[in-house]
C-alpha positions as CSV (number, residue, x, y, z in Angstrom):
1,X,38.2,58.4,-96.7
2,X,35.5,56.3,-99.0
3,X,37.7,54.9,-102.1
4,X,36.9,52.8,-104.9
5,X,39.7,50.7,-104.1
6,X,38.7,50.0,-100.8
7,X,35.2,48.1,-102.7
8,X,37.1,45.8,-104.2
9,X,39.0,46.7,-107.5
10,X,42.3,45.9,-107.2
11,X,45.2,45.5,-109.1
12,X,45.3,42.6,-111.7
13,X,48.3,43.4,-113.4
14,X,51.8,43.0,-114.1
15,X,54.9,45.0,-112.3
16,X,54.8,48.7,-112.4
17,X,57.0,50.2,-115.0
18,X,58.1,53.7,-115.1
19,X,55.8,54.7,-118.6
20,X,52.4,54.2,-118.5
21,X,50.8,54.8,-122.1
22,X,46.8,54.9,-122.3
23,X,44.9,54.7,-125.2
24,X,42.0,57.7,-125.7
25,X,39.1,57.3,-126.9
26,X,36.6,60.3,-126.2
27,X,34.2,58.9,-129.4
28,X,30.9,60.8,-129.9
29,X,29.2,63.8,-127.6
30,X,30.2,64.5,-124.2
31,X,32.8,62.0,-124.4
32,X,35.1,64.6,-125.6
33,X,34.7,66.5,-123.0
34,X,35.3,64.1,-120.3
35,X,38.0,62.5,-121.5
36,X,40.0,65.2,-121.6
37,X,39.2,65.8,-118.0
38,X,40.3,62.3,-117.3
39,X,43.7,63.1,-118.9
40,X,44.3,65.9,-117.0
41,X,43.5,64.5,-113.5
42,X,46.2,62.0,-114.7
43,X,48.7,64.4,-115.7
44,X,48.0,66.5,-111.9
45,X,48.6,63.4,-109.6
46,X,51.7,64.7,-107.1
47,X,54.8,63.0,-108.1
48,X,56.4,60.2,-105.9
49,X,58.3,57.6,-106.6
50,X,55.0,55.4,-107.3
51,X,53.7,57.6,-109.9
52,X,54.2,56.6,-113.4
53,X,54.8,59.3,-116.3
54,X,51.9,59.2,-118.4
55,X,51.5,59.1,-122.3
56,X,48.5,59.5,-124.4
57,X,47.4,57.8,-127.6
58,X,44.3,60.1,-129.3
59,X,42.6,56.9,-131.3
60,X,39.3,57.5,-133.4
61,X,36.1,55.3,-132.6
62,X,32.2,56.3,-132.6
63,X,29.1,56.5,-134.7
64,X,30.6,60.0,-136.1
65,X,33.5,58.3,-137.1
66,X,31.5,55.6,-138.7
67,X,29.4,58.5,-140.5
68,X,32.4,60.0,-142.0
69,X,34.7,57.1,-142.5
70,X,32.0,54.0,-143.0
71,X,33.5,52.0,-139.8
72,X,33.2,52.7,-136.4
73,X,36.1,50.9,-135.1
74,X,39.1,51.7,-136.9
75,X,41.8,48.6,-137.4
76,X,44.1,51.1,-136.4
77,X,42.6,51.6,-133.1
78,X,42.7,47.8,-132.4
79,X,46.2,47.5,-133.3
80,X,48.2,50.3,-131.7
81,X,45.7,49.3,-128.2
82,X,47.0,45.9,-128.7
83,X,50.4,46.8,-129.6
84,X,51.8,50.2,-127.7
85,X,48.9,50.9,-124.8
86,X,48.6,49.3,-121.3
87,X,45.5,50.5,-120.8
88,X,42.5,52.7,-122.4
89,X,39.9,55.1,-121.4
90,X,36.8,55.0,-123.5
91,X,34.4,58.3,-123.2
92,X,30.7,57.5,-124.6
93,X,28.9,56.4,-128.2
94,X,26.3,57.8,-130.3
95,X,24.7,54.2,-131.1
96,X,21.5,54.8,-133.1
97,X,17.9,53.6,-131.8
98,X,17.1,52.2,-135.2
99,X,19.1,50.2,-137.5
100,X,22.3,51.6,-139.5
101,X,23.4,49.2,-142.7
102,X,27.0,48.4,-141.7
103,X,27.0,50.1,-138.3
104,X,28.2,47.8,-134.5
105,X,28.4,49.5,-131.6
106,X,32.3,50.0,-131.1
107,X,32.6,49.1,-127.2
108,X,30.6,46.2,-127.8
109,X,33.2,45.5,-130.3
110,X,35.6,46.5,-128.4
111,X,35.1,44.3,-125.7
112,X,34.6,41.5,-128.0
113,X,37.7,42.0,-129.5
114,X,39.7,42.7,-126.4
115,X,38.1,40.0,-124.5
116,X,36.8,42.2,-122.1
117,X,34.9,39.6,-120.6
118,X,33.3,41.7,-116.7
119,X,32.0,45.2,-116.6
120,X,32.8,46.2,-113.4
121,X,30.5,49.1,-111.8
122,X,31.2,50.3,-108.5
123,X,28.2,52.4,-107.0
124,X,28.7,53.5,-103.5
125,X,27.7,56.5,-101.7
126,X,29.7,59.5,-100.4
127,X,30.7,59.7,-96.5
128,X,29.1,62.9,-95.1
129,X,27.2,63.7,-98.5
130,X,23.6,63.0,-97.2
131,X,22.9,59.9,-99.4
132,X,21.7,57.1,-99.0
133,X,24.4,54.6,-97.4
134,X,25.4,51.8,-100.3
135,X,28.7,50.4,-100.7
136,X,27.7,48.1,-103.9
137,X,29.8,46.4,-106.6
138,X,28.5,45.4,-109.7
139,X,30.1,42.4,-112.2
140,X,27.9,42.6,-115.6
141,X,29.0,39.6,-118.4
142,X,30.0,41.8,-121.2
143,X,30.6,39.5,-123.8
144,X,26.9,37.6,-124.4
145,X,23.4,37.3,-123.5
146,X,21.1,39.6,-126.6
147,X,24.3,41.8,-127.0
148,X,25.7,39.0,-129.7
149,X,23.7,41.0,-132.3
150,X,22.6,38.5,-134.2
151,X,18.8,39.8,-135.1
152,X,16.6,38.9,-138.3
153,X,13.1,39.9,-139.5
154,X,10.9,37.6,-141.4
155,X,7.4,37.6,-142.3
156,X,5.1,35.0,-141.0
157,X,1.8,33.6,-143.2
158,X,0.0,36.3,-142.8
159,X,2.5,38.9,-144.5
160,X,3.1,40.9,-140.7
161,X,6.7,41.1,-140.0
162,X,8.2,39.4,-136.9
163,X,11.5,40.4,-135.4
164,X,14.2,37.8,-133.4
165,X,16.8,38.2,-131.8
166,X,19.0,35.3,-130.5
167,X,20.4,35.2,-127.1
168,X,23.7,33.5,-125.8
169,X,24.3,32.1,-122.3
170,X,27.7,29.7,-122.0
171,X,28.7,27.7,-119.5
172,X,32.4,29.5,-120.0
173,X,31.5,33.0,-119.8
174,X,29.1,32.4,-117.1
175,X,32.0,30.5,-114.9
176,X,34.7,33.1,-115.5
177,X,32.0,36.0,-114.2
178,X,31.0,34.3,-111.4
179,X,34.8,33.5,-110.1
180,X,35.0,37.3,-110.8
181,X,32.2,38.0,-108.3
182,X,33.5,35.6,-105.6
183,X,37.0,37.0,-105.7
184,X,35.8,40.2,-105.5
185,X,33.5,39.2,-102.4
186,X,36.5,37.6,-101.0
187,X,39.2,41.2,-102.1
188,X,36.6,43.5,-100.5
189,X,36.1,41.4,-97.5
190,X,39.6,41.7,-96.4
191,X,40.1,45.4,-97.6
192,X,37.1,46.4,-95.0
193,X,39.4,44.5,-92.4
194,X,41.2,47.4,-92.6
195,X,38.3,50.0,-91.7
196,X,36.9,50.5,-88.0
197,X,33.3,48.8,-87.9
198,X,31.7,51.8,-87.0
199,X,32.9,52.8,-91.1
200,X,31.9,50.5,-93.1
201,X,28.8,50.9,-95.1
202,X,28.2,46.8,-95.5
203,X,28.4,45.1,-92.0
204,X,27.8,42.0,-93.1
205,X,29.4,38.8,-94.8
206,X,30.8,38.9,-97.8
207,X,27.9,38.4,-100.1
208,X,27.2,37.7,-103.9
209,X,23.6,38.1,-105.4
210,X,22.8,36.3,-108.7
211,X,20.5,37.8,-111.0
212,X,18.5,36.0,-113.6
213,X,14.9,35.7,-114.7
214,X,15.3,31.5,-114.6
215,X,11.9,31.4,-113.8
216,X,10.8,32.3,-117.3
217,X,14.2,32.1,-119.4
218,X,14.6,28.4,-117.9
219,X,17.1,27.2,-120.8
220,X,19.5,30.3,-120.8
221,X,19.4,32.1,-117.0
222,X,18.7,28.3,-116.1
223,X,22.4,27.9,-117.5
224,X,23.4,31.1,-115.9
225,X,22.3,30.9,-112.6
226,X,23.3,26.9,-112.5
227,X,27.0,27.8,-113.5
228,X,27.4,30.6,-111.6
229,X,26.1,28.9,-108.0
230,X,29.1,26.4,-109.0
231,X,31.2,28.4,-108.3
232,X,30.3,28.3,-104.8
233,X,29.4,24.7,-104.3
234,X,32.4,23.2,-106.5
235,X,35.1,25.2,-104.3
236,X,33.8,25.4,-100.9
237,X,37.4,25.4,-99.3
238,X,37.9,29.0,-101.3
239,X,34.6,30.7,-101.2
240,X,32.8,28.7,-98.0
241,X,32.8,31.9,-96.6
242,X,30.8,34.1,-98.7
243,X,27.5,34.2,-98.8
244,X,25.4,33.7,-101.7
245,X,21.5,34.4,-102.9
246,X,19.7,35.2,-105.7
247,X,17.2,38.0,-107.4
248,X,14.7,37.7,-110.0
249,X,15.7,40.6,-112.4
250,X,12.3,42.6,-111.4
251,X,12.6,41.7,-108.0
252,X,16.1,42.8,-108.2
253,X,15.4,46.5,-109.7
254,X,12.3,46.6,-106.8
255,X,14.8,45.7,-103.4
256,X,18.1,47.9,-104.9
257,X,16.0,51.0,-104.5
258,X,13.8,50.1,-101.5
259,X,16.8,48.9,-99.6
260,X,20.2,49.6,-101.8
261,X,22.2,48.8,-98.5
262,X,21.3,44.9,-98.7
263,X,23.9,44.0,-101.4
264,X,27.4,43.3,-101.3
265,X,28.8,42.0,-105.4
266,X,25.9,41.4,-107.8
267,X,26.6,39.4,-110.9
268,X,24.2,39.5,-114.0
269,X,23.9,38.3,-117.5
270,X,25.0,41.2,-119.7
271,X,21.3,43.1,-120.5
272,X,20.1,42.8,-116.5
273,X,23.8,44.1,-116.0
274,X,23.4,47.1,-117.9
275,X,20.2,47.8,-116.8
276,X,20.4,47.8,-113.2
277,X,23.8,49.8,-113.5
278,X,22.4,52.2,-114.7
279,X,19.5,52.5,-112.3
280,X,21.5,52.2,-109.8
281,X,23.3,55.6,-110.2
282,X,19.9,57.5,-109.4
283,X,20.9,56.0,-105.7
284,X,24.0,58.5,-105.7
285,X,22.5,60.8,-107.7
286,X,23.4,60.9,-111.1
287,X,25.0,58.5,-114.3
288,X,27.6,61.6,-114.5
289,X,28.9,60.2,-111.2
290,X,29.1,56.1,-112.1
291,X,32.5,55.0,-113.2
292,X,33.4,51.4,-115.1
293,X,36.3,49.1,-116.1
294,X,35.5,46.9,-119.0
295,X,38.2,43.9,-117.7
296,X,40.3,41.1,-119.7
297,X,42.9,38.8,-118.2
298,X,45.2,41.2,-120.3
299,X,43.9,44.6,-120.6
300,X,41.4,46.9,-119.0
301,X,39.2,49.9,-120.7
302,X,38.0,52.2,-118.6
303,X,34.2,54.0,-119.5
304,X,32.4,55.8,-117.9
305,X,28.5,54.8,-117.2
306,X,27.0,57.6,-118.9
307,X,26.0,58.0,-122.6
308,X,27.1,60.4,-125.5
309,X,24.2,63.1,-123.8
310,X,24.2,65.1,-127.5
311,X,21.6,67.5,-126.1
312,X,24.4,69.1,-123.3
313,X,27.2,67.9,-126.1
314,X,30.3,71.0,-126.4
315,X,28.6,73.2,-123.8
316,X,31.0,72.2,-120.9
317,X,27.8,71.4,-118.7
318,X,28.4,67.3,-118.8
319,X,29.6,65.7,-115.1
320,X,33.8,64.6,-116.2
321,X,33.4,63.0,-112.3
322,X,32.4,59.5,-114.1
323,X,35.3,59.2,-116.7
324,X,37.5,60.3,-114.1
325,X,36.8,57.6,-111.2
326,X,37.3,55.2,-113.9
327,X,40.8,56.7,-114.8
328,X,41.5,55.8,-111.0
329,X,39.9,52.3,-112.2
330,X,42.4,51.9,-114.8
331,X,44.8,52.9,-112.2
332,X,43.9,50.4,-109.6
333,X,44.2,47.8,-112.1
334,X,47.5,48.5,-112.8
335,X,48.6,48.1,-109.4
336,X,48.9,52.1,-109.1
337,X,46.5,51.8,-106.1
338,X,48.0,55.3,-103.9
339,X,47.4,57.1,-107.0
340,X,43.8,56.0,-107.5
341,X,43.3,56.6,-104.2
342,X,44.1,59.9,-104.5
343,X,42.0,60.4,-107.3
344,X,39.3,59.1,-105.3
345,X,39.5,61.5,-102.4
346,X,40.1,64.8,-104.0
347,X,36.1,63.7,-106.2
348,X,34.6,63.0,-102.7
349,X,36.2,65.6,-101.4
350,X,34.6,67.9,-104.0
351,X,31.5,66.0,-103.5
352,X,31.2,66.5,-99.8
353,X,32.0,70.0,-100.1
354,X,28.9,70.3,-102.5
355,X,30.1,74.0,-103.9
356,X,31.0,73.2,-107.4
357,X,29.0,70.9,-109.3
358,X,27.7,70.3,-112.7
359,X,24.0,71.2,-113.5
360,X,23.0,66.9,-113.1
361,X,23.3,67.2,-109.6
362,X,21.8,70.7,-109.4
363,X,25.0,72.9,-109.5
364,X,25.9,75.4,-112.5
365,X,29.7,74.7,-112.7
366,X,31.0,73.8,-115.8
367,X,33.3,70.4,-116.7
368,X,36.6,72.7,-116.3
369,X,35.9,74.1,-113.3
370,X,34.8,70.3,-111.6
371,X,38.2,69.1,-112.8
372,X,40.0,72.1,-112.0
373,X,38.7,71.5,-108.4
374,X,39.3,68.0,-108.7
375,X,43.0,68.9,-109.8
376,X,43.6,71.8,-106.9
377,X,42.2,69.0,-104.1
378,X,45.1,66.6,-105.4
């Protein structure tokens, strides 16, 4: 059976305890809708002795909230996920395209607050479903590059108005998602050990791709690319083993969907990270399938790829399969991997089978019924 886990997620935290509490956050459009589908694939995982008893936290976030309550990130929400959750699921914002006086993006926030330093985006193909064979693992810097949000307009001599924006690449940030990458490399390596060759999707090495534009941006994904190759070259003895190139952004975006099944880990600057994560879920067929773990040395936030889709918002048609492979994130790193497993195989089971699914991938099931068949599979 594919999994997640097998890719290269795996547990980062402490001791399991017999509680688990998880922090909700559906925010703006579809995310309540998934969300809730989330919760309840938690609540059906079989009992063992493994399985921890689950409690929610509803918290308020969003660009609603922020329309009827001026922020968009409650202090509240901060506090009791610092102080009484082990974990959070995040389900999608309603960021405006133009600018809103007094308005930030919550996740970005969130992150920022959190120190939610790697988004990690698995994107693999189903066993048996007829796509195109990719077992791929994205690590996207979430904490810099443009998404600082430090922007200004000024008018030049001539009275026209000229936007800036400034970008930030450090040496730190850059390091600590690079080791990600090469530990991943390294986790997923010796989790495909376990599978028969004639299984496994990536035959090769383990493998790490660097993306940057360096060529151009010479100063800041000079810095990027410079740090992040260190990690390699500066501990040969731990990572000797894995190989490493790297991809022009452009060049990047052209090879993933000529030939999606030559990389292994791919670690970008946040905006190339975002980008070709999102591209990349056209390979498996749709954003409603792509799941994500925003991840902190302390604390991990699940969130699904997709955004707030307001046009299909409240009429059950949005895919819940996203927000709930990155519940079995979540799980994973807690060190609940058999129950992420299990979440795992009853959504490619339900992918294989190819009956019920949501109108993305060409189905006219509605978010219940995918969860409810999600739920009967586990």
């Amino acid at each position: 059976m594919a999994t997640l886990l097998r890719r290269g997620f795996a547990s980062q935290a402490a001791a399991h305890s017999n509680k688990v509490t998880i922090g909700l956050i559906p925010a703006d459009g579809i995310g309540r809708e998934v969300i809730p589908a989330a919760r309840q694939v938690l609540e059906s995982l079989p009992k063992a002795a493994s399985t921890p008893r689950f409690e929610f936290i509803d918290l308020d976030a969003g660009f609603e909230h922020f329309q009827k309550h001026g922020v968009a990130l409650p202090d509240e929400t901060l506090a009791r996920l610092r102080g009484e959750c082990q974990g959070a699921l995040f389900g999608a914002v309603s960021s405006p395209s133009h600018k809103v006086a007094g308005y930030s993006s919550p996740i970005v926030a969130l992150r920022k607050h959190l120190d939610l330093y790697a988004n990690v985006r698995p994107v693999a193909s189903v066993a048996g479903s007829g796509q195109k064979q990719l077992d791929m693992l994205i690590i996207r810097e979430n904490t810099e590059c443009l998404y600082i949000k430090q922007e200004r307009i000024e008018t030049d001599a001539n009275g026209q108005k000229v936007a800036w924006a400034d970008r930030k690449i450090s040496e730190f940030a850059s390091r600590r998602a690079g080791l990600m990458a090469f530990n991943m490399a390294l986790m997923r390596d010796k989790l495909r050990s376990n599978i028969p060759a004639s299984e496994r999707l990536w035959q090769g090495k383990p493998k790490v791709t660097i993306v940057h534009k360096s060529n151009v941006l010479s100063v800041t994904d000079g810095l990027w690319r410079e740090t992040v190759r260190s990690v390699k070259e500066q501990n040969l003895d731990r990572f000797g083993g894995v190989d490493m190139d790297e991809q022009l952004v452009d060049s990047m975006v052209y090879r993933m969907f000529r030939e999606p099944e030559a990389f292994d880990v791919v670690v970008a600057p946040n905006l190339y990270g975002d980008i070709i994560s999102d591209g990349a879920a056209a390979l498996v067929g749709s954003l409603g399938l792509v799941p994500s773990a925003n991840v902190g040395d302390n604390f991990v936030v699940g969130e699904p790829v997709h955004g707030s889709a307001p046009d299909i918002a409240g009429q059950q048609k949005a895919n819940p399969i996203a927000a709930i492979r990155s519940a079995g994130l979540l799980l994973e790193h807690m060190g609940y991997s058999a129950e992420a497993a299990n979440i795992y195989q009853a959504v490619d089971g339900v992918l294989r089978e190819g009956q019920i699914k949501t109108p993305d991938l060409g189905g006219k099931s509605t978010t219940q019924e995918v969860t409810d068949a999600i739920c009967k599979r586990l």
